[in-house]
C-alpha positions as CSV (number, residue, x, y, z in Angstrom):
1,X,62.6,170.0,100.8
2,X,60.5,168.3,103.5
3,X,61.6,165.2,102.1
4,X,65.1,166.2,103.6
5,X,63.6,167.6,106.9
6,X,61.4,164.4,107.7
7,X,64.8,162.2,107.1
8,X,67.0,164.3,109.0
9,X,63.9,163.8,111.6
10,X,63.9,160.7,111.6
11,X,67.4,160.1,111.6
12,X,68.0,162.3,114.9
13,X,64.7,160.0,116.4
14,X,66.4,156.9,115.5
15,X,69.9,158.3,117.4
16,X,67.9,159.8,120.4
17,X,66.4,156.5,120.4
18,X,69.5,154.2,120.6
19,X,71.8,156.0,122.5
20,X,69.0,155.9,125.2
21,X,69.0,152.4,125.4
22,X,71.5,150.3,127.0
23,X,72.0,153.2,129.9
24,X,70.3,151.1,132.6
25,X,72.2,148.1,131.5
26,X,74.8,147.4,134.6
27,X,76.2,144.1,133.5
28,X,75.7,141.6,130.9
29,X,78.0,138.9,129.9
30,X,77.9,135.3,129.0
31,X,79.6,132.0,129.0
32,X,79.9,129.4,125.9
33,X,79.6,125.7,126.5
34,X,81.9,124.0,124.6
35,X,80.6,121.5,122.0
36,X,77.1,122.8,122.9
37,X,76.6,120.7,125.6
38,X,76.9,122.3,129.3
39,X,79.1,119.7,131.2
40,X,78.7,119.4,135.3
41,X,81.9,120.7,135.8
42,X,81.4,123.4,133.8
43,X,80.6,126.2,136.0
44,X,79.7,129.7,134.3
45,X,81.2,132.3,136.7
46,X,80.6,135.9,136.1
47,X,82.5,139.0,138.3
48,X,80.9,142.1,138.4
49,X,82.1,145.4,139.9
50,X,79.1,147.8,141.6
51,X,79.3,150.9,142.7
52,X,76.3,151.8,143.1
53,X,74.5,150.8,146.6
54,X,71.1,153.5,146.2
55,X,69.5,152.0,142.9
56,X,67.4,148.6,142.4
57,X,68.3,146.2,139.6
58,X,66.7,143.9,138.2
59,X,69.0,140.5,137.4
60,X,68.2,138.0,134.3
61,X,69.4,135.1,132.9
62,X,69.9,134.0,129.4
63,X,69.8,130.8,128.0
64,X,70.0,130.0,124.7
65,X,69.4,126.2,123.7
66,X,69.0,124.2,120.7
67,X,66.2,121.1,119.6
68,X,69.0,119.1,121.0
69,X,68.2,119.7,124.5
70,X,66.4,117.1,125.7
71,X,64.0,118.8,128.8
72,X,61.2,121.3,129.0
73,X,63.1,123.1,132.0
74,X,66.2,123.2,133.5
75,X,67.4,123.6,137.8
76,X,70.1,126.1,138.5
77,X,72.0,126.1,141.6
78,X,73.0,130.2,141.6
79,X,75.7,131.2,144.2
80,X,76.2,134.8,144.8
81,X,78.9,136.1,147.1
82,X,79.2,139.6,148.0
83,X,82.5,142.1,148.2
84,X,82.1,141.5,152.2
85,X,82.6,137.6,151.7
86,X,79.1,136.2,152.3
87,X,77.3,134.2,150.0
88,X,74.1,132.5,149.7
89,X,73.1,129.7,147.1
90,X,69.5,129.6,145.7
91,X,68.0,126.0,144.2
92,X,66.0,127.8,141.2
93,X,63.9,125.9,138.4
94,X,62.3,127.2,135.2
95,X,60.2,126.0,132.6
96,X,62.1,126.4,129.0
97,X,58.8,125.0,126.7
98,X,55.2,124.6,127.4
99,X,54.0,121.0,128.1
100,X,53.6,120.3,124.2
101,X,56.9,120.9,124.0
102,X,56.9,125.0,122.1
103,X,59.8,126.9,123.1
104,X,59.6,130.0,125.6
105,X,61.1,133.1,124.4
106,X,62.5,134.2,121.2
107,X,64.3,131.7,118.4
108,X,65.1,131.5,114.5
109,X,66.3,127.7,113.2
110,X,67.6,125.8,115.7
111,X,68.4,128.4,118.5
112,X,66.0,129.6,121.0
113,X,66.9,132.5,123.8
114,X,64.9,132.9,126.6
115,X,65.4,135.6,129.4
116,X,65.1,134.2,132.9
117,X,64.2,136.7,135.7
118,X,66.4,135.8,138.8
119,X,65.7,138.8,141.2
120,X,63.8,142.3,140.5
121,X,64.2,145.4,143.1
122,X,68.0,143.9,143.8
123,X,70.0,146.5,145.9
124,X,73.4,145.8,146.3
125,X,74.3,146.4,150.2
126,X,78.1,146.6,149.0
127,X,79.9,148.2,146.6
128,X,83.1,146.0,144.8
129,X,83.3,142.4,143.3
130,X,80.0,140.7,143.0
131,X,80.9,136.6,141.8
132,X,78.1,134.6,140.8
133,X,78.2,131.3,139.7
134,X,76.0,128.6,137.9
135,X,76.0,125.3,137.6
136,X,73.2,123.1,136.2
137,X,71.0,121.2,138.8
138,X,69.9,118.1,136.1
139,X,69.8,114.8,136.9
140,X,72.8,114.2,134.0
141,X,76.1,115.2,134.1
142,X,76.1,116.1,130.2
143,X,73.6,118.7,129.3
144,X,73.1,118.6,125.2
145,X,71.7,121.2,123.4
146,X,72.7,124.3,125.4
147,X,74.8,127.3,123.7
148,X,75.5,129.6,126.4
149,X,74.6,130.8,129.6
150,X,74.5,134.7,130.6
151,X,73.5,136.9,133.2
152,X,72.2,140.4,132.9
153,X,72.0,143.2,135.8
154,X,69.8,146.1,135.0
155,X,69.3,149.3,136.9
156,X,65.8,150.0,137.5
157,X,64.8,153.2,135.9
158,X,62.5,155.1,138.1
């Protein structure tokens, strides 16, 4: 009998559990680079709809390369333009493997995912259309080795 109680426990933990996460998750979406290799004029854009202008979020990037990739790091040029029609562009580099050349982040075979924080404490002044776009800041056009490129919004929970 408490064989059945401590698995209907931990079953009811397990759903408590899961449908809790993923609530503070405001947007999250990514963009595939054809033949693995993320071209110049390839230029990931993501749209996101807010509504909400009173909570802080914290805003991520994922990257997910391969041992193709040739660099320890990679420059982003990120342009976000607001609902209201501004925009601003930030120059942004991080560091995708230590200087003996181990990966940051998680990986299994030949992929490796690493979360890049962009901004934490983000409020959005505005609520509509949010555009962001990416585009690679490397000194080649053709940029081997990456999958995909994503982005990731995140309500701060308080």
């Amino acid at each position: 009998m408490t064989r059945g109680i401590n698995k209907c426990l931990l079953l009811l933990t397990a759903l408590v559990f899961m449908s809790s996460c993923g609530r503070n998750v405001v947007f999250t979406d990514s963009a595939a680079m054809p033949g693995r290799t993320w071209k110049l004029e390839d230029i990931p854009e993501f749209s996101m709809t807010v509504d909400d202008t009173l909570n802080s979020n914290n805003i991520w990037f994922i990257i997910r390369t391969g041992s193709a990739y040739p660099y320890r790091n990679i420059f982003l040029f990120v342009t976000t333009a607001s609902p209201d029609g501004k925009s601003m562009t930030d120059t942004l580099n991080y560091d995708l493997a230590d200087e003996k050349g181990n990966w940051y982040g998680k990986g299994f075979g030949d992929i490796h995912e690493l979360q890049l924080p962009y901004k934490s404490n983000v409020f959005f002044p505005v609520s509509g259309t949010y555009q962001v776009t990416i585009r690679h800041g490397m000194r080649i056009a053709d940029l081997k080795g990456v999958y995909d490129f994503g982005l990731r919004v995140e309500k701060v929970l308080k």
